[in-house]
MARLO-680309 format. One record per residue (C-alpha): residue in three letters; residue number from 1; x, y, z. Coordinates in pm, whole numbers, plus 32768, in hexadecimal, padded with zeros to 4 digits. Each point is the difference from the previous one (the first is absolute). Layout:
<tidos>
type | seq | c1 | c2 | c3
ALA | NUM | X | Y | Z
...
</tidos>
This chain:
<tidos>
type | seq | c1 | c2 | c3
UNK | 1 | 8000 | 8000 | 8000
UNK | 2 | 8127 | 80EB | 8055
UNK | 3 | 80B0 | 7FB9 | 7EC3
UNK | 4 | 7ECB | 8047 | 7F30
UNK | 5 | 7FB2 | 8153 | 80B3
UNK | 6 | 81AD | 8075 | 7FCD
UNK | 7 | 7FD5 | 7FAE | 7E99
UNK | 8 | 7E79 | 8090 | 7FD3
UNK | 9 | 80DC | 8145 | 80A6
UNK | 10 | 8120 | 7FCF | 7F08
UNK | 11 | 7F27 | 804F | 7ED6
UNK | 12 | 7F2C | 80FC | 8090
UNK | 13 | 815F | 8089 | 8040
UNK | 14 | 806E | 7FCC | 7E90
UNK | 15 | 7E9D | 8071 | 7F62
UNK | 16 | 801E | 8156 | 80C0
UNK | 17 | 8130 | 803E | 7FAE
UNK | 18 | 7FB0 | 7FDA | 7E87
UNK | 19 | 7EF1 | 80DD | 8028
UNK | 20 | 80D0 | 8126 | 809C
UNK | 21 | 80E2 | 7FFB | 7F00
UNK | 22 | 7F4B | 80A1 | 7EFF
UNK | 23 | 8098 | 7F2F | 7EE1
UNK | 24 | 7F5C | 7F5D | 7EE9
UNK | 25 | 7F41 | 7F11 | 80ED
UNK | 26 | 7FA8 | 80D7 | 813C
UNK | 27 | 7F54 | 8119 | 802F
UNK | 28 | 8075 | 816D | 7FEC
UNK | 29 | 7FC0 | 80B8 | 8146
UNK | 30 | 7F23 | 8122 | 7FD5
UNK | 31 | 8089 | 8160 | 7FA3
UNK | 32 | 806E | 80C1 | 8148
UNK | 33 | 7F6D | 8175 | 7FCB
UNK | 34 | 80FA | 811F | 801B
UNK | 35 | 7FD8 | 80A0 | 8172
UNK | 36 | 7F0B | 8135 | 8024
UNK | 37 | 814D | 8106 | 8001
UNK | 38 | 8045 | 7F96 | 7EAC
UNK | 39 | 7E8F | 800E | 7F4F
UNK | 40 | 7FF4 | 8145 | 8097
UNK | 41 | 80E7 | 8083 | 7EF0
UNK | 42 | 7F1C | 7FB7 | 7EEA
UNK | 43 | 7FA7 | 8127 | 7F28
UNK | 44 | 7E87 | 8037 | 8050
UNK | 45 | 7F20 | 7F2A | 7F33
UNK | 46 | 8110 | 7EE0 | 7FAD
UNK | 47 | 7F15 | 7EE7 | 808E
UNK | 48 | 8090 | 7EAD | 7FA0
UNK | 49 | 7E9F | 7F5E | 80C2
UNK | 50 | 7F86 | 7F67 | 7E9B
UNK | 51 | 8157 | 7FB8 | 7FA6
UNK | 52 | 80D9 | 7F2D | 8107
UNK | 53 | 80C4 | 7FF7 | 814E
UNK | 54 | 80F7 | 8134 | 8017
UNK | 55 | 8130 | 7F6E | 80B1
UNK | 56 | 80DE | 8125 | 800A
UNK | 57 | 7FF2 | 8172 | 7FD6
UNK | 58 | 8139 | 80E3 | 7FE3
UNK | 59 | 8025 | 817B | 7FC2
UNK | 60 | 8172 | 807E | 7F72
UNK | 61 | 8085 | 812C | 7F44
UNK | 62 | 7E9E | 804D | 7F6C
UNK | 63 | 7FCA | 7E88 | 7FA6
UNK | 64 | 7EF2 | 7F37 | 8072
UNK | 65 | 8023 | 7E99 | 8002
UNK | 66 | 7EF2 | 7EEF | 803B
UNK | 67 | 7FFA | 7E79 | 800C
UNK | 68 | 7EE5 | 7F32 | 7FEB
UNK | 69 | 7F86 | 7EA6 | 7FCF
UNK | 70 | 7EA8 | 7FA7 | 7F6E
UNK | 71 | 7F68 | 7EAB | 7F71
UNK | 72 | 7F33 | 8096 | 7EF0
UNK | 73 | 804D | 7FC2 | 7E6C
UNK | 74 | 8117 | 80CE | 7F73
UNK | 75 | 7F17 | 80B3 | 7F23
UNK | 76 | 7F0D | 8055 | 80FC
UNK | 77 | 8135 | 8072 | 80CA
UNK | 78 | 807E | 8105 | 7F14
UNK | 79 | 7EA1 | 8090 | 7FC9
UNK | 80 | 7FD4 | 803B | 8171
UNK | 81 | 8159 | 807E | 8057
UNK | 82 | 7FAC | 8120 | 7EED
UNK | 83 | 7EDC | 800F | 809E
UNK | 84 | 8088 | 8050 | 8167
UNK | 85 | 8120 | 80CA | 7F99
UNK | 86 | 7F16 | 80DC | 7F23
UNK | 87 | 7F35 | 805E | 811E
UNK | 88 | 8142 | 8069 | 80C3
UNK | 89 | 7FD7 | 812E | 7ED7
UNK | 90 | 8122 | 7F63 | 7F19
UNK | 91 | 7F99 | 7FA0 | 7EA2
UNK | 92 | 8024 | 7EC3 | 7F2E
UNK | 93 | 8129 | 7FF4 | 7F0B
UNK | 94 | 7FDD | 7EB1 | 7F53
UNK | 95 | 8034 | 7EAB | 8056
UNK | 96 | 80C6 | 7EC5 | 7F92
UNK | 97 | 7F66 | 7E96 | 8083
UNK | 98 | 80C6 | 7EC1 | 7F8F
UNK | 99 | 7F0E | 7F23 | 80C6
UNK | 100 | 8130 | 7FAA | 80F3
UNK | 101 | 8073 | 8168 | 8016
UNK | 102 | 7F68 | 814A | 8000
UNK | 103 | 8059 | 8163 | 7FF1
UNK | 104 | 7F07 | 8119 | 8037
UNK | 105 | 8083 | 816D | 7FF1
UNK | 106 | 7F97 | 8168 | 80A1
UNK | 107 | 7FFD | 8161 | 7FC1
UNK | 108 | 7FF1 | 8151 | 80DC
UNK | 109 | 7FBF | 811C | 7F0F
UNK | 110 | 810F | 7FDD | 7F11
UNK | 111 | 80FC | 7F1A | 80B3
UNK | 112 | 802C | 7EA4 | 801A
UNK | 113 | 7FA1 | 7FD1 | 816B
UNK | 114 | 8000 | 7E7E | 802D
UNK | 115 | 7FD2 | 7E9A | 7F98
UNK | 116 | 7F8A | 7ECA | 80B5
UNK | 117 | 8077 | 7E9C | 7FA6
UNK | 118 | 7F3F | 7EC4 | 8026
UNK | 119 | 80D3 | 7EAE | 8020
UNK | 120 | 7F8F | 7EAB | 8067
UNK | 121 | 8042 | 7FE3 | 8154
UNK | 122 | 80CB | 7ED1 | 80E9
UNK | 123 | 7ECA | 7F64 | 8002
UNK | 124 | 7EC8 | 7F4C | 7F10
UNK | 125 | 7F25 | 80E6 | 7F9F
UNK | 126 | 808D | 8139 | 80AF
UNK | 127 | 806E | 813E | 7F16
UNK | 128 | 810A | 810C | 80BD
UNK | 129 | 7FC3 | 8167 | 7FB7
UNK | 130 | 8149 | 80EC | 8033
UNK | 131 | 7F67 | 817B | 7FB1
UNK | 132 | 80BA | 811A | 8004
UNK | 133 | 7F73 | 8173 | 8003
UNK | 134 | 80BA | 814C | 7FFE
UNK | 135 | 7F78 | 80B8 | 80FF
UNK | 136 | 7EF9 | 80DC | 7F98
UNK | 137 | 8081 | 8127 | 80B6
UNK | 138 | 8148 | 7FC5 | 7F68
UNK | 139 | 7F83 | 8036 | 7E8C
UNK | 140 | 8024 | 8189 | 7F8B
UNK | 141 | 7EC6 | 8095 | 7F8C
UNK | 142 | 7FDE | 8001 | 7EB7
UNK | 143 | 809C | 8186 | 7F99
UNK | 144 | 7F18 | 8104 | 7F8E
UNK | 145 | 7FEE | 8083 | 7E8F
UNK | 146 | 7FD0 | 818F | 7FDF
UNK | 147 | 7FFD | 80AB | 7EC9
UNK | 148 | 8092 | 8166 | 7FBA
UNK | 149 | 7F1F | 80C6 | 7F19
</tidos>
């Protein structure tokens, strides 16, 4: 009875531990969402709520950088990243989707103010998203025409 109930342990043991993994067999842990102090630096209406799991935030030298991890089709992806980022006030620039890879660009008046890229992620079924904004207070108005007459 003993010897049944070390080995029934043995392959729980073994089981779990392919599980926790996360390779081709196990199961990916779920996303852990960037701490509260980091969201906060999202330009106001950048939701990613439709989108994914943000997993870090970071502000530098008038660059805003986000990470995220969704489960939804590439295609859908890319529609809804435009989407977010458009209501953050920057406009779409185009868009390149290989079906394993995909680009989507932004503008800010007249300059090229960011891009996000969408990868398959370390695990089935799971698309990364690395975006990167200038920082819309970091992009010069656009300068004023006059006329002489």
């Amino acid at each position: 009875m003993r010897e049944r109930a070390l080995i029934g342990t043995a392959v729980a043991a073994l089981l779990l531990a392919g599980c926790s993994a996360g390779g081709a067999n196990g199961a990916c842990p779920p996303p852990q969402p960037a701490p509260p102090a980091e969201t906060a630096l999202l330009p106001a209406g950048l939701s990613f709520d439709r989108i994914g799991t943000i997993t870090h935030v970071q502000s530098t030298a008038g660059h805003l950088t986000v990470r995220a991890v969704t489960t939804k089709p590439i295609d859908e992806v890319t529609v809804l990243v435009q989407d977010a980022v458009t209501a953050a006030g920057y406009r779409p620039a185009g868009m390149d989707n290989e079906g394993f890879e995909a680009e989507v660009f932004f503008t800010a008046g007249s300059y090229a103010a960011g891009q996000a890229l969408v990868r398959r992620g370390g695990c089935e079924g799971q698309w990364d998203i690395d975006l990167v904004l200038v920082d819309p207070d970091a992009v010069p108005s656009s300068p004023t025409r006059t006329t002489t007459g």
